[in-house]
C-alpha positions in Angstrom: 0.0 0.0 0.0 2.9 2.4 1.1 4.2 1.3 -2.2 1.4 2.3 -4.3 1.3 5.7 -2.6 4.6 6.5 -2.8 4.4 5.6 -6.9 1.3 8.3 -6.9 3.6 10.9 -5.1 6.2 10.6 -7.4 4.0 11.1 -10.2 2.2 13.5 -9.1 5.4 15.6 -8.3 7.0 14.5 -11.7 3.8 15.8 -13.5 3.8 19.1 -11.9 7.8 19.6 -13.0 6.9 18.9 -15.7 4.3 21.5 -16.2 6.0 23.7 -14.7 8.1 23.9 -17.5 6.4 23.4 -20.4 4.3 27.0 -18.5 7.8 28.8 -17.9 8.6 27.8 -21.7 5.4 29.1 -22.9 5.8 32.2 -20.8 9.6 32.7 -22.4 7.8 31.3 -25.6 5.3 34.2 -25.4 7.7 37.1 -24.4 9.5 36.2 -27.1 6.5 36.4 -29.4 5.7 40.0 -28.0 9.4 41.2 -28.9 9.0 40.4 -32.3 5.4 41.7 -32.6 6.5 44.9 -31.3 9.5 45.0 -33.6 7.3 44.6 -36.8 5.0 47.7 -35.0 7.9 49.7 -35.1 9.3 49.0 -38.3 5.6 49.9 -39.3 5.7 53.0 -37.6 8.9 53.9 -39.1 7.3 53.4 -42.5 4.6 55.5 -41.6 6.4 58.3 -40.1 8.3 58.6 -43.2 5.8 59.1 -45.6 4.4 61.4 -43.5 7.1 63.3 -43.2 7.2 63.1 -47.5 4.0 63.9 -47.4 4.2 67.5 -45.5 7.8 67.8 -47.3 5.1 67.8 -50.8 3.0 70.1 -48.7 5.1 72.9 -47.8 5.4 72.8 -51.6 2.2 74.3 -52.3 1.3 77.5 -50.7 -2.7 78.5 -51.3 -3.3 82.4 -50.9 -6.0 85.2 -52.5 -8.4 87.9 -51.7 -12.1 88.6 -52.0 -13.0 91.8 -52.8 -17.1 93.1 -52.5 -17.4 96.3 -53.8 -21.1 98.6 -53.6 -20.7 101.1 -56.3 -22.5 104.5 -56.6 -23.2 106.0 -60.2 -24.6 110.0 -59.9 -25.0 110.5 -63.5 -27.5 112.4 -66.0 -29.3 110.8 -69.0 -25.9 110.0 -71.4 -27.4 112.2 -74.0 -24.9 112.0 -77.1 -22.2 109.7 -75.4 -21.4 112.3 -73.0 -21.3 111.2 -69.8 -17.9 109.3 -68.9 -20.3 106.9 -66.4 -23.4 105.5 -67.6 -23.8 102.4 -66.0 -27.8 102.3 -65.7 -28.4 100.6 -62.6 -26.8 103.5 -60.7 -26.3 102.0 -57.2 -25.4 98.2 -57.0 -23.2 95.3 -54.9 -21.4 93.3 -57.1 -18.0 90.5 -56.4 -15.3 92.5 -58.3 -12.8 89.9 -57.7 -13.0 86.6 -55.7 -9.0 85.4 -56.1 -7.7 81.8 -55.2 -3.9 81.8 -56.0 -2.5 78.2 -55.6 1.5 78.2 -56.1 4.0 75.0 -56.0 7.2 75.4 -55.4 10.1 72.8 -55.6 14.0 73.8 -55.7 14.2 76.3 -58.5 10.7 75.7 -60.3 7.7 77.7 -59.3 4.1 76.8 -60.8 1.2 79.3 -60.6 -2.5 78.9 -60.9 -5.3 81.6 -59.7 -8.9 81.5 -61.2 -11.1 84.4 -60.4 -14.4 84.1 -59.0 -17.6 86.7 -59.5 -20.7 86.8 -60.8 -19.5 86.8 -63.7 -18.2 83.1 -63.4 -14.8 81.3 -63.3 -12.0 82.4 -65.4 -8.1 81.8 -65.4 -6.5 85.0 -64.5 -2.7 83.5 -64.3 -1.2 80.0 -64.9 2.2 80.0 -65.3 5.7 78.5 -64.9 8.7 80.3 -63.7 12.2 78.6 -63.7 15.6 79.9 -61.8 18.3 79.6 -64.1 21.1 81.2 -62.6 22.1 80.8 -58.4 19.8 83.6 -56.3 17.2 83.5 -59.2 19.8 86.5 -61.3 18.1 84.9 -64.3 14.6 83.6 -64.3 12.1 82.0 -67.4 8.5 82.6 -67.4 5.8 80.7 -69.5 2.9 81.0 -70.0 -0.6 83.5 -69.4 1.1 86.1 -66.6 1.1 89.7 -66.0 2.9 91.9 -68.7 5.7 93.7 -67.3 4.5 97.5 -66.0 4.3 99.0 -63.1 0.4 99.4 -62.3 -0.3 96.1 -64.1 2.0 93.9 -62.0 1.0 96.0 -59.1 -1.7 93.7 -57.6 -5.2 95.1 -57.2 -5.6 94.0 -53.5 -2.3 96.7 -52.7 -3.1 99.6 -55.4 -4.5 102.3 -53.5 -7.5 103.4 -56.6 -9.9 100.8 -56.8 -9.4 100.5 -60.6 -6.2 100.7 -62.8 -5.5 104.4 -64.9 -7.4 104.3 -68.1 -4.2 104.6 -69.9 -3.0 101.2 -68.3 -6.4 99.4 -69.4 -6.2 101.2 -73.1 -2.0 100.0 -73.0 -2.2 96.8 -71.4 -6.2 95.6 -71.6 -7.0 92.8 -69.3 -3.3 93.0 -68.2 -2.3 89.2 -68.8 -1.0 88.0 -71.8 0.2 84.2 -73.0 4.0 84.3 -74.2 7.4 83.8 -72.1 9.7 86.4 -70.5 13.1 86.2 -69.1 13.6 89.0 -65.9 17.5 89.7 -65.2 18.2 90.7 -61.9 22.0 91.4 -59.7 23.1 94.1 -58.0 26.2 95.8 -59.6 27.4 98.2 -56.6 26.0 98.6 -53.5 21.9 99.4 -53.3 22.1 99.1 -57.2 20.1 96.3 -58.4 18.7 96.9 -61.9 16.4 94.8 -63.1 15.5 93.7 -67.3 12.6 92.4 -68.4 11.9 91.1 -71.7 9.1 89.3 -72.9 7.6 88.0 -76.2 3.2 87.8 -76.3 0.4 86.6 -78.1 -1.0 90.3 -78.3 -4.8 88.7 -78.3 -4.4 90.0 -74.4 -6.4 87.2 -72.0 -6.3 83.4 -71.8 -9.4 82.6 -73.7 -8.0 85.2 -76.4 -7.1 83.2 -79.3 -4.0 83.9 -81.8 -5.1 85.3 -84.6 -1.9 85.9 -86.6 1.3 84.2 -86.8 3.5 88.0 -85.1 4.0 88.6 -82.0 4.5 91.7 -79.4 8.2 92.8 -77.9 8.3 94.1 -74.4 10.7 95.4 -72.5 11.5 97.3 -69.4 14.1 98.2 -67.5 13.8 99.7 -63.6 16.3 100.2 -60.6 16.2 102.0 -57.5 18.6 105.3 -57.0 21.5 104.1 -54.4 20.8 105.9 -51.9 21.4 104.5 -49.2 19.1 102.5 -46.5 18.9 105.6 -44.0 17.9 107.7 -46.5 14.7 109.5 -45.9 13.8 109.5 -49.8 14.0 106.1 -51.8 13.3 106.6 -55.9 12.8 103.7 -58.3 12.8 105.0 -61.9 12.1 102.8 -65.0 11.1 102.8 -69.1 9.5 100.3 -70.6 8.7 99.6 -74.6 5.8 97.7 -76.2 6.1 97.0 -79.8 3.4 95.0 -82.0 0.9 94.7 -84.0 -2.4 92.6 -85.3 -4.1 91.4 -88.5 -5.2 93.9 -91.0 -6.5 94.2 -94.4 -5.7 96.3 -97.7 -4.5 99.3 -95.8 -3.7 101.0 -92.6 -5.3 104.7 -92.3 -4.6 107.6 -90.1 -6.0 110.5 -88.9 -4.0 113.7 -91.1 -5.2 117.0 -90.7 -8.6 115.7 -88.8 -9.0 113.4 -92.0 -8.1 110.0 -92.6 -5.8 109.1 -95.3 -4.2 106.0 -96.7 -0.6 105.6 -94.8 0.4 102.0 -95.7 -0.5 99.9 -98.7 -0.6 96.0 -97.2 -0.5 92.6 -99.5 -3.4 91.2 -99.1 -1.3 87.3 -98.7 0.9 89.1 -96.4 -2.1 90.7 -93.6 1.1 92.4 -91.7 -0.1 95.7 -89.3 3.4 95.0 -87.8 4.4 97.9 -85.6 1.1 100.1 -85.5 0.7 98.0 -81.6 3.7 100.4 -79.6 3.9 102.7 -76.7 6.5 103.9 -75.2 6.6 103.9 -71.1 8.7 106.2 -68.3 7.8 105.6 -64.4 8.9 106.8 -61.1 8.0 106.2 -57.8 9.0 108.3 -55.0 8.9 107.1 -51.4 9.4 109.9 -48.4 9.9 109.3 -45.0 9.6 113.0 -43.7 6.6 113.7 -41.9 6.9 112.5 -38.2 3.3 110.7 -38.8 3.5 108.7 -41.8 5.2 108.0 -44.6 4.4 109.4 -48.3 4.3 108.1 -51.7 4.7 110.0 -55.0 4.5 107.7 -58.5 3.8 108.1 -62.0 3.8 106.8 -65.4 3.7 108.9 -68.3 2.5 106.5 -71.9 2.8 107.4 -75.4 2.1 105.1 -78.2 -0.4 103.9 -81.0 -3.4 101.3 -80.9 -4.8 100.5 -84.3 -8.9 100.1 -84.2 -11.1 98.4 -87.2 -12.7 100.7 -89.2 -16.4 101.4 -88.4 -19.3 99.6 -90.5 -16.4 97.6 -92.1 -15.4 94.2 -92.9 -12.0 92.5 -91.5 -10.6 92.9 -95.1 -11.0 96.8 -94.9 -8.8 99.3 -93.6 -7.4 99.1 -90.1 -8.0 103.1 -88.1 -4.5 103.9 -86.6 -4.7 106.4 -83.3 -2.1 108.0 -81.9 -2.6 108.1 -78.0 -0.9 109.4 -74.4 -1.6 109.7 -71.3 -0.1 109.6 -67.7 -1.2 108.8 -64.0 0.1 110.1 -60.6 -0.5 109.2 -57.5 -0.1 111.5 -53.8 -0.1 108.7 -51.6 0.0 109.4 -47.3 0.0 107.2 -44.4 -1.7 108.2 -41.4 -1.2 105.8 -38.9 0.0 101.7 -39.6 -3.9 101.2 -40.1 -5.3 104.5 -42.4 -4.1 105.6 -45.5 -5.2 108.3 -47.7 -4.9 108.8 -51.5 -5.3 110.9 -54.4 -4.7 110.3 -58.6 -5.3 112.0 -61.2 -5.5 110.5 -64.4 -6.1 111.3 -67.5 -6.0 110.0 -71.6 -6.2 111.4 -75.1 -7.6 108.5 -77.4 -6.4 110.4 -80.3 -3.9 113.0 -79.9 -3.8 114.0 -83.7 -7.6 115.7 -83.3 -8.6 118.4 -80.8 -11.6 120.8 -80.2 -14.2 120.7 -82.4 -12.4 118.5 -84.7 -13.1 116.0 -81.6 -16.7 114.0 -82.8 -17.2 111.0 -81.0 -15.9 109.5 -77.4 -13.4 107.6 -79.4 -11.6 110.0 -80.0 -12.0 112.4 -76.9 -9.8 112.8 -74.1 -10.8 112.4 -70.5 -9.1 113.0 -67.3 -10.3 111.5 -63.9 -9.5 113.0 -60.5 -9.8 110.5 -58.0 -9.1 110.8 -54.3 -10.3 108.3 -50.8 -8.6 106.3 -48.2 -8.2 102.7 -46.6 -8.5 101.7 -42.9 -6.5 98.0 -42.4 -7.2 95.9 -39.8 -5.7 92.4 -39.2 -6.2 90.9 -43.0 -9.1 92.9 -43.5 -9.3 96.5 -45.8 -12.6 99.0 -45.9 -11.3 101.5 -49.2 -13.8 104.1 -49.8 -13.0 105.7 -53.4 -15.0 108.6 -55.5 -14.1 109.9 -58.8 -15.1 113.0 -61.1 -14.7 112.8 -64.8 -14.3 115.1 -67.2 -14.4 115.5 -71.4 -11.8 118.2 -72.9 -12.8 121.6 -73.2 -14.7 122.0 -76.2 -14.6 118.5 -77.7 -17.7 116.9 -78.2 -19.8 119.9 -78.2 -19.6 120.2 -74.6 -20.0 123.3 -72.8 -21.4 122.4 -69.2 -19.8 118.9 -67.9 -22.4 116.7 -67.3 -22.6 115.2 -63.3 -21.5 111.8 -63.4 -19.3 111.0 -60.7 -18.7 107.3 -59.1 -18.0 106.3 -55.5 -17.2 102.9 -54.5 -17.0 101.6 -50.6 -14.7 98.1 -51.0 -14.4 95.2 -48.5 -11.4 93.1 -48.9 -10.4 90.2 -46.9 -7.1 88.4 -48.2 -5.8 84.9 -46.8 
């Protein structure tokens, strides 16, 4: 009996060795397991950290910016009784979206890609899309392609920083819808000290906006050339002069005509196979802008741009086979610009443009060919990345063209809200 128990104990003991290690091998078995598991989670987590960190290296590479800008517009105006009134918009007093901007830019080592539609009422259009490219180190040399901003002052001076709430009328009658398809090359270094000229030359369409289709197989020059006086950085006055050149032209007919003694008369004979107006598309450009840091308030702005050049226009009731109309034209700008405070700002332009300089007075017929100056004059409170820009203008016709004795009342005011991100 003694026996039999004692074989029981043994066994019992010999079973419970032996589970105890096949448990402490399952427990080493598992830890082991656990090691490896958590190996494979960190290898995992590697993998995802680093394509997140590609991811927001690809992000940083776009940069998304714009403005909106709602405008309510004011028209006091008489009945336009014979085209005489330089604002004749009938509906007088209105709110309207006069630009909604989204601007989305990538940017990866020396390329730069640009896309901004514009949104309004209007619709969706395209206003830039463009590539630029850094050639040389610092960007010295850079290539542009595609539908950008032609190179002048006021038009590559965005409309969310201009102080008027419109461009001059000789910048729209220069430079209409200021964008243009074609490439450019802008050379940039600074020679001595505070001397940085810069060159930009470009080569254009001439049809003007990205839905513009070419037309004819030439295409417009333009140049410009600016730099800022060296001065010196503690100098109270800063200038930045420039000239620019636009030379063109466009599609014609049998002949180009111009205006010769208040008459027009023949001044080119064109072949008919050929259809060159080559060269009647060209104005010539000089700006300045003047920056003063005298007043113990604010600082003031002076700048200008005086424009002399040619458009040509088809001739009126005729075919595109007739006779293109040739006007010479000029104009200039400038602006008295004075900060208040960091937040208020105050302005005043006067503007003004001769749509034919070769006719005057009574010779004068027909708005086409009239001259019209604008004196406009408001100011701008900022605050944080908002801008309130109330703006009123008074036209006026040329002594004695048109026919017009009294100026007729037809002033605009616009109040602007702009909010830019």
């Amino acid at each position: 009996m003694l026996r039999i128990l004692f074989t029981i104990l043994i066994s019992f003991l010999t079973s419970s060795y032996l589970l105890a290690q096949d448990n402490s091998n399952d427990e080493k078995s598992n830890s082991k397991l656990t090691i490896e598991e958590l190996k494979e989670n960190l290898d995992g987590l590697t993998d995802r950290v680093v394509t997140t960190e590609n991811d927001l290296i690809n992000l940083k590479k776009i940069k998304i910016s714009g403005y909106l800008q709602s405008d309510w517009l004011r028209f006091d105006q008489k009945d336009n009784v014979g085209g005489k009134a330089f604002y004749s918009d009938s509906r007088k007093n209105l709110f309207t979206i006069r630009r909604g901007r989204i601007k989305f830019q990538y940017k990866s080592g020396p390329f730069t890609g640009v896309l901004q539609p514009d949104i309004s009422e209007g619709g969706v259009t395209i206003k830039d899309v463009y590539g630029e490219l850094g050639i040389l180190p610092n960007d010295e040399l850079k290539f542009t392609f595609g539908s950008f901003n032609r190179p002048n002052y006021e038009v590559e001076l965005s409309s969310s920083a201009r102080e008027a709430t419109e461009r001059s009328q000789v910048t729209r009658a220069f430079y209409p819808q200021e964008r243009d398809l074609g490439i450019m090359f802008t050379y940039q270094k600074e020679l001595i000290t505070d001397f940085m000229p810069k060159i930009q030359l470009g080569i254009f369409n001439g049809g003007g906006a990205l839905t513009a289709s070419e037309t004819d197989p030439y295409k417009d020059i333009i140049g410009r050339l600016t730099f800022g006086l060296p001065l010196g950085s503690e100098s109270p006055i800063q200038i930045d002069l420039g000239a620019s050149m636009y030379y063109g032209g466009t599609l014609t007919g049998d002949s180009i005509i111009s205006f010769q003694d208040s008459l027009l008369k023949k001044i080119k004979n064109v072949d008919v196979s050929d259809n060159r107006g080559f060269g009647t598309r060209k104005n010539f450009n000089i700006e300045a802008q003047v920056y003063l840091d005298l007043l113990p308030f604010g600082g003031t702005i002076l700048k200008g741009e005086l424009m002399s050049g040619s458009r040509p226009f088809p001739k009126t009731g005729s075919s595109n086979l007739d006779s293109l109309v040739l006007r010479n034209q000029n104009g200039f700008y400038a602006y008295l610009v004075q900060n208040i405070t960091n937040d208020f700002q105050i302005a005043a332009r006067f503007d003004t443009f001769d749509k034919n300089t070769d006719l005057s007075g009574s010779q004068v017929k027909s708005v086409n060919d009239a001259k019209t100056s604008i004196l406009g004059f408001g100011g701008s409170w900022f605050y944080e990345n908002i801008r309130f820009t109330l703006w009123h203008e008074l036209p006026s016709f040329d002594t004695n063209e048109l026919g017009i004795v009294d100026d007729v009342k037809d002033t605009k005011t616009t109040f602007r809200c702009q909010f830019k991100f």
